[in-house]
C-alpha positions in Angstrom: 0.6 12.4 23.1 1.9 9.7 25.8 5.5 7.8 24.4 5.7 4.4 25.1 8.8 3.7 26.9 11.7 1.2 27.3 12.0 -2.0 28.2 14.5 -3.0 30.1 18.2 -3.2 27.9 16.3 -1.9 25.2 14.2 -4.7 24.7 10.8 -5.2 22.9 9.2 -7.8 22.4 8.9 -8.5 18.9 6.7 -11.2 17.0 6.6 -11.6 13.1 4.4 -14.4 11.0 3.6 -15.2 7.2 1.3 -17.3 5.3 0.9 -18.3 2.0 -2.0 -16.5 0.2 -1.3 -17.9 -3.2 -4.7 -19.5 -4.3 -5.3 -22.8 -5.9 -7.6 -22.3 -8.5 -7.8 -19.5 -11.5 -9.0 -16.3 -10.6 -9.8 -13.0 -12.0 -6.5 -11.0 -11.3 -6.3 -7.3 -10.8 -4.5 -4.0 -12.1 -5.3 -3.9 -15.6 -8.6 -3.4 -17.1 -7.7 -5.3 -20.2 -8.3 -9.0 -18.5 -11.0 -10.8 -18.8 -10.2 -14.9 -18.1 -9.2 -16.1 -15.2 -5.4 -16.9 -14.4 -3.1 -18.5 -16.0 -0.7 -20.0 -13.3 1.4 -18.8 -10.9 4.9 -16.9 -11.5 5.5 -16.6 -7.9 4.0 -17.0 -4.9 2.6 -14.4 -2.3 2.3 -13.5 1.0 1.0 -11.5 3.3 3.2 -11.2 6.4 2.8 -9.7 10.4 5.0 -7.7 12.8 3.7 -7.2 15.9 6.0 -4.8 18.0 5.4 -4.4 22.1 4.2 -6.4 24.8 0.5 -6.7 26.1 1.9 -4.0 29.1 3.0 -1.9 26.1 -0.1 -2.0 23.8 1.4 -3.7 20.5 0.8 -2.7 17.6 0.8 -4.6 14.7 1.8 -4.2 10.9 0.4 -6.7 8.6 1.8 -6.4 4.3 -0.2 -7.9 2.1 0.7 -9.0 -1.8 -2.3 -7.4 -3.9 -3.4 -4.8 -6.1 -5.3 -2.9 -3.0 -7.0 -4.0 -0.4 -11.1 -2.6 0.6 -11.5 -0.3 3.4 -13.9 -2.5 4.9 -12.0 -5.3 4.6 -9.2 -4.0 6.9 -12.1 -3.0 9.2 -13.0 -6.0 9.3 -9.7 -7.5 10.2 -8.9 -5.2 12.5 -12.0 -5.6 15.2 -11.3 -9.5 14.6 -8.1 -8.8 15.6 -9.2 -6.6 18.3 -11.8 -8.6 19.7 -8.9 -11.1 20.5 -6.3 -9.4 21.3 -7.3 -6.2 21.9 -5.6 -4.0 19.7 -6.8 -1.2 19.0 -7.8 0.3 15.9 -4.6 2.6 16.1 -2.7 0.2 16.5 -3.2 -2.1 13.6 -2.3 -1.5 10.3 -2.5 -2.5 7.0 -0.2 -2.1 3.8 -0.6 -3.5 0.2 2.5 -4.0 -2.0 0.2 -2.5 -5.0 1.3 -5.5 -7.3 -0.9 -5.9 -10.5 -0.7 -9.7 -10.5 -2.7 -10.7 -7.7 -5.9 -11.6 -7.4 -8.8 -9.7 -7.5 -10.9 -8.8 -4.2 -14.6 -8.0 -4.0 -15.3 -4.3 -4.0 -11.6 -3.1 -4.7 -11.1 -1.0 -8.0 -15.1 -2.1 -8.9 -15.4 -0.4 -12.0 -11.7 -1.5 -13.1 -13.0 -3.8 -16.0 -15.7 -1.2 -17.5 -18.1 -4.4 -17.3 -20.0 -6.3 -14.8 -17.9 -9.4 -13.9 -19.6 -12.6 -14.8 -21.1 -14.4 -11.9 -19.1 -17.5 -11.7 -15.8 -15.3 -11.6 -17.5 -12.9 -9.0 -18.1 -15.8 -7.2 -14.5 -17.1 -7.0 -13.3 -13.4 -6.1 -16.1 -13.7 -2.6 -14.2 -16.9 -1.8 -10.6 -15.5 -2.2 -11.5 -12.5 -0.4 -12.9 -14.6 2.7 -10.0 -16.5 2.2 -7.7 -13.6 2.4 -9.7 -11.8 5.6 -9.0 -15.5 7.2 -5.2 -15.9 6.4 -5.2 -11.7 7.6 -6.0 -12.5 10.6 -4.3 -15.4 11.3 -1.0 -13.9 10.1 -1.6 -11.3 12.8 -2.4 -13.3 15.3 0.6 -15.9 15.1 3.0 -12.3 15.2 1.7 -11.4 18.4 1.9 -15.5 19.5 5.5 -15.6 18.4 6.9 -12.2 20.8 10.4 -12.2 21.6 12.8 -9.8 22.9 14.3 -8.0 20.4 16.0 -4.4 19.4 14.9 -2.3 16.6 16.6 0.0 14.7 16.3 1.8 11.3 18.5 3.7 8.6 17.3 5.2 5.2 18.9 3.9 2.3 18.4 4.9 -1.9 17.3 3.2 -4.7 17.0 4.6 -8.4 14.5 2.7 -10.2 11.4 4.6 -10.0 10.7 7.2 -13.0 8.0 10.1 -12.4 5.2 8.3 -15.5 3.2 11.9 -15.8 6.6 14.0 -16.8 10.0 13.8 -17.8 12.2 14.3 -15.3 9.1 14.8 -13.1 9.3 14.6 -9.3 10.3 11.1 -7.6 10.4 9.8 -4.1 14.4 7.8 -4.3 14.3 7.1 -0.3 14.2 3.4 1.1 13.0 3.7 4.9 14.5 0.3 6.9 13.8 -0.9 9.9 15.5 -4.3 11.3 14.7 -6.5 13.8 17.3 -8.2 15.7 16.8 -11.4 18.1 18.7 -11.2 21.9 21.9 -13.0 20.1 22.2 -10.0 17.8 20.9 -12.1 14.8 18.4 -10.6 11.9 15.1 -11.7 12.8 13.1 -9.2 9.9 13.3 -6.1 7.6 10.6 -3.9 6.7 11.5 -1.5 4.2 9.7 0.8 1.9 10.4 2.2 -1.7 7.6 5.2 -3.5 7.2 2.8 -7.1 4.3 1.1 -9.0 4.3 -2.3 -8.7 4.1 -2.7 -12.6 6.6 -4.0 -14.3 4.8 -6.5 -15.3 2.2 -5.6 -17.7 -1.2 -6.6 -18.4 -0.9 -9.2 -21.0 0.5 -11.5 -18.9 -2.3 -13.2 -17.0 -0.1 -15.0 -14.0 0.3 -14.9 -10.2 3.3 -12.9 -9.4 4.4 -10.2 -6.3 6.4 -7.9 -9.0 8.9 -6.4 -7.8 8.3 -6.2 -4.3 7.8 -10.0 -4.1 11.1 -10.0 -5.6 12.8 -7.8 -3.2 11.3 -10.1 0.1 12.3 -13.5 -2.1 15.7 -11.8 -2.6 16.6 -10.8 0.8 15.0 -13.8 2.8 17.3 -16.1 0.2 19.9 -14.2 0.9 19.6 -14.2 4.6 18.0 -17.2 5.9 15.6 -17.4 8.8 15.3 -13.3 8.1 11.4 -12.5 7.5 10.7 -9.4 4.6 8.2 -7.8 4.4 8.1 -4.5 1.6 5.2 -1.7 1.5 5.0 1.4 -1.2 6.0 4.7 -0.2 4.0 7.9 -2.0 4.7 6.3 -5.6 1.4 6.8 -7.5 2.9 8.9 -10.6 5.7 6.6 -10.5 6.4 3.6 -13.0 9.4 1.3 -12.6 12.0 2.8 -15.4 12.1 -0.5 -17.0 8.2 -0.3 -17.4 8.6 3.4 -20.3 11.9 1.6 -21.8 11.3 0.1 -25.2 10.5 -3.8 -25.3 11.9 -6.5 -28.2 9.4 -7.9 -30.6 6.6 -10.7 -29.9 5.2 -11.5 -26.7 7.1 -13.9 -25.2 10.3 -11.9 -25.6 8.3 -8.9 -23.6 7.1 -11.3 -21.1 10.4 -12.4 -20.5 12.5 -9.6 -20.5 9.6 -7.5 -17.8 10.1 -10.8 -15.8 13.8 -9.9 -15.7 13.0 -6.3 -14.6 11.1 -7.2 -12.1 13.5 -9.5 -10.8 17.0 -7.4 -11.3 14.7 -4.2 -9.3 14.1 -6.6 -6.5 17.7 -7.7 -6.7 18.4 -3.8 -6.2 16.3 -3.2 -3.5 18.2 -6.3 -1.5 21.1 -5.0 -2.3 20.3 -1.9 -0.9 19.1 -3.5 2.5 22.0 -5.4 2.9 24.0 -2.2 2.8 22.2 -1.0 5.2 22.3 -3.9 7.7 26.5 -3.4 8.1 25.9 0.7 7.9 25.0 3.4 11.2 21.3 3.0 12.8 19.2 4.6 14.5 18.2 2.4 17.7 14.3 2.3 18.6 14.2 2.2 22.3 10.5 3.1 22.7 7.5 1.0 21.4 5.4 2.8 18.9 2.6 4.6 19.7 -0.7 4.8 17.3 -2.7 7.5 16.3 -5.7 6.7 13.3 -8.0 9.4 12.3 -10.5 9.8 9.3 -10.7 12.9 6.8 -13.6 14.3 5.0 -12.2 14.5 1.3 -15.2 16.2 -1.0 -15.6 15.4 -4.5 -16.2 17.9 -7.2 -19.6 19.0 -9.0 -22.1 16.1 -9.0 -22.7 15.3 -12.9 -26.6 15.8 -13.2 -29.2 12.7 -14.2 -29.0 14.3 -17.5 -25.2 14.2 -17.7 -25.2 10.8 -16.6 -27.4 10.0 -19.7 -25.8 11.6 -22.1 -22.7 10.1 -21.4 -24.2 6.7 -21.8 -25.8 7.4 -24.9 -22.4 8.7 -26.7 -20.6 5.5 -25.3 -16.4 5.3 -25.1 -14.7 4.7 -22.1 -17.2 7.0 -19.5 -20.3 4.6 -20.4 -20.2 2.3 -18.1 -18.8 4.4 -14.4 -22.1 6.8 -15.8 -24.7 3.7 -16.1 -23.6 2.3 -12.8 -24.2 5.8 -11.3 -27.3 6.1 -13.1 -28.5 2.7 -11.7 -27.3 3.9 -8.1 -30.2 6.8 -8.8 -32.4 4.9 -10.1 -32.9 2.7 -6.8 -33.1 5.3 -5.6 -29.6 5.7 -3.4 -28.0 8.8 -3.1 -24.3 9.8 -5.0 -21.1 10.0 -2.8 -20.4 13.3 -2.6 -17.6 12.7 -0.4 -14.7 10.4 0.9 -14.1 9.2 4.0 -10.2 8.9 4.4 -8.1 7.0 7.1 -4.5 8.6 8.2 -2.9 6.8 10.5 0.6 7.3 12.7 3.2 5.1 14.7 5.4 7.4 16.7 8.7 5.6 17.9 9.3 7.8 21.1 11.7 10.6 19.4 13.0 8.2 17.1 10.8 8.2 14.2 7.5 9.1 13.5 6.1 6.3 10.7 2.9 8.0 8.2 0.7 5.8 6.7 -1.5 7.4 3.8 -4.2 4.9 2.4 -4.5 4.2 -1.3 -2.5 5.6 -4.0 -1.1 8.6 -3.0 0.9 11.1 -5.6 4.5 11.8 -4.8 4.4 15.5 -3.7 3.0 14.5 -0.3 5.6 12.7 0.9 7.8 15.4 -0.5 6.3 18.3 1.2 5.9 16.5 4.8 9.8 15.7 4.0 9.9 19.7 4.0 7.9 20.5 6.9 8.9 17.7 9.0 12.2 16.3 10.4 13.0 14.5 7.5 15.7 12.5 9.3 12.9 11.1 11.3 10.0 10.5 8.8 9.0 7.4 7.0 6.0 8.7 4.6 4.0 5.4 3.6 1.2 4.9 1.4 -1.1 2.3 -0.4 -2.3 1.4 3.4 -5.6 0.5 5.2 -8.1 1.5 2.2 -8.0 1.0 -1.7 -10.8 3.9 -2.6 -8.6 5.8 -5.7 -6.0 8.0 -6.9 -5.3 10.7 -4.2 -4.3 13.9 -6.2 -2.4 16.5 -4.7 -3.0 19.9 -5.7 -1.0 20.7 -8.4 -1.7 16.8 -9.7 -5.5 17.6 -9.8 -5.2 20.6 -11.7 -3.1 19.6 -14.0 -5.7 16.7 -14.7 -4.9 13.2 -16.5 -5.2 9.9 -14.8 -3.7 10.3 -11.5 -5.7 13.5 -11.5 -9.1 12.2 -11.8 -9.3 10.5 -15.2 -8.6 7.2 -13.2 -12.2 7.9 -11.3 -13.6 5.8 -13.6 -12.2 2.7 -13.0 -12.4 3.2 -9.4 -16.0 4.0 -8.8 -16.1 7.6 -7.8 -18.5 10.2 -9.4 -16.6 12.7 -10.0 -12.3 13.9 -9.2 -12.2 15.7 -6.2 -12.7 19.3 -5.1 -9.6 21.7 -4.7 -8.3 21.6 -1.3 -7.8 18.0 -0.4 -4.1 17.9 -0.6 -4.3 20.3 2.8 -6.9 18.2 4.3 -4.7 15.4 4.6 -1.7 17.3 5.2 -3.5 19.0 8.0 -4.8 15.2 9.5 -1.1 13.8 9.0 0.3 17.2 11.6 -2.5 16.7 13.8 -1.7 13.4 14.6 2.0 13.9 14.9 3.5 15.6 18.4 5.5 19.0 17.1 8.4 17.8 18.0 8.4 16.3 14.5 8.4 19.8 12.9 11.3 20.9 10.4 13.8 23.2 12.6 11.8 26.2 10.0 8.4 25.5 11.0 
């Protein structure tokens, strides 16, 4: 794989953009299946924001963080030959990541079984404008980082927070790393942070029915108040099986007192995570001469065992929560389309020269991934991301599948899938994620 080098001093030219994505009219919000009406208001406002690292010499690439429950594969497609046709970055180059909050709104064909019940037109309708909206503001977003280039130095540190809890076990494995990078102008002043934490966006829970970023919208209000002119932007490391703490601790009576004291949650974890950046910002980093190079490649995941027509209609007729993900899969047969039998998965890589070698995992992704690339890769090197490009479903990793439950394949039916997936997959992506990574990455063991 060809490193990108240095600009001259250690220079790169640097670009980074938001926009407002908050909408102005009710909508169906995602993340729990329990809602039906539209909004109620809005909490807080969100964002989806751009970095845009390299000059047109180098090949930029381009990060763009998005405030919603989970964003389509098609709909980053989408973006991304818009993007390309403009600009021409490539596909490897250009990246999406989703902060995973569960009060945003909902987008066309993300989580589509999610309610258990057809939306009702005029709501469906609402989420097709949002979601145009959102592809619009996506792009744009992009395309004012890239407008905006300056030179500027990178570096990055990894930092610690302690607010994620393992939600499958006590005492169950967790993901406690904050990956940083910063962005400083040519005066040596903070121009942006990116930083990552493995955590559900779920503090809030589903009886509120407002427009909020969580945690993570906390975190970037936090740090950009507390450092002005300083753009945040937060993605979600491998934190599938992970709930905030707050989210399993026992809540006062009545609902306005729960509402309230989540609120505070959300807001004192966000608090946290600033705190943590800023502590990084005056600690040692890692400069990042080089700009980043990307690699993007898709995996065959199977499912399991196809349910037969006659499964299918038996688990109609005995009704409970697998009635409606069977009689959507029996309409699918009875137009006459085929089942998915498999799913195809997007890895994707930025290598910073020897620096740091960034993995981006798409959709929900269990916590023993990152932890076993931290084992066979140079953990002081690796920033393991997830909940990027593609929104398809859980993604188990061995032992998580055969131990079952919802991260395990129980959640299939609110996603849309037939079936949880075959054994194996868990190597499938490992393999994709070392194939796309030069071996000087490897653990000093390997």
């Amino acid at each position: 794989m060809e490193i990108k080098m240095t600009t001259k001093n250690d220079f790169i030219q640097v670009g980074v953009a938001e926009v407002d994505i908050t909408p102005d009219y009710p909508i169906r919000l995602s993340g729990y299946g329990s809602r039906r009406t539209e909004s109620d208001g809005i909490i807080q406002r969100i964002w989806a924001k751009a970095l845009a690292i390299g000059s047109d010499t180098d090949g930029p690439v381009v990060l763009v963080t998005v405030e919603n429950c989970g964003l389509p594969d098609e709909l980053t497609e989408e973006v991304s030959h818009r993007v390309r046709e403009k600009t021409g970055v490539s596909r490897a180059n250009f990246v999406t990541c989703f902060t995973h909050t569960h009060s945003a709104p909902c987008l066309t064909n993300a989580a589509a079984f999610l309610f258990s019940s057809d939306i009702p037109s005029h709501q469906q309708q609402t989420i097709d404008r949002y979601t145009d909206q959102l592809k619009n503001w996506m792009e744009a977003v992009a395309l004012e980082a890239l407008a905006n280039r300056e030179p500027s130095k990178l570096t990055w540190s990894i930092g610690e927070l302690g607010f994620a809890k393992n939600r499958r076990t006590e005492g169950g494995p967790v993901d406690h790393s904050l990956p940083c990078l910063q962005v400083r102008g040519l005066g040596g002043h903070l121009r942006a942070v990116w930083a990552s934490y493995a955590c559900h966006c779920t503090t809030l829970a589903g009886t509120d029915n407002h427009i909020c970023g969580d945690w993570a919208g906390y975190a970037q209000e936090a740090i950009q108040n507390t450092l002005p002119g300083v753009t945040a932007l937060i993605t979600i490391g491998c934190g599938a099986d992970a709930n905030p703490e707050s989210r399993m601790m026992p809540m006062p009576d009545g609902q306005e007192e729960v509402f309230n004291t989540r609120l505070a949650y959300a807001q004192a974890h966000g608090e946290a995570l600033s705190e943590e950046v800023q502590r990084l910002l005056v600690s040692d980093t890692t400069p990042l001469p080089s700009v980043p190079t990307g690699a993007f490649e898709r995996v065959t995941l199977p499912f399991d065992t196809l349910p037969t027509r006659e499964e299918w209609e038996a688990r109609v007729a005995e009704g409970g929560s697998r009635t409606y993900h069977a009689r959507k899969h029996l309409e699918t047969l009875q137009r006459g389309e085929p089942i998915q039998t498999e799913l195809s998965y997007p890895v994707q890589t930025w290598i910073f020269g020897e620096e740091l070698a960034v993995v981006f995992l798409a959709s929900e992704v269990v916590v023993d991934y990152s932890l076993r690339l931290k084992r066979e890769l140079d953990v002081e090197r690796l920033w393991v991301g997830a909940y990027a490009n593609a929104f398809p479903c859980y993604i188990p990793s061995e032992r998580v599948l055969a131990e079952g439950g919802y991260e395990g394949g129980g959640a299939m039916l609110y996603f849309g899938p037939p079936t949880p997936f075959a054994p194996g997959v868990e190597q499938l992506v490992i393999d994709t994620v070392h194939k796309l990574l030069p071996d000087g990455f490897l653990a000093e063991s390997q």
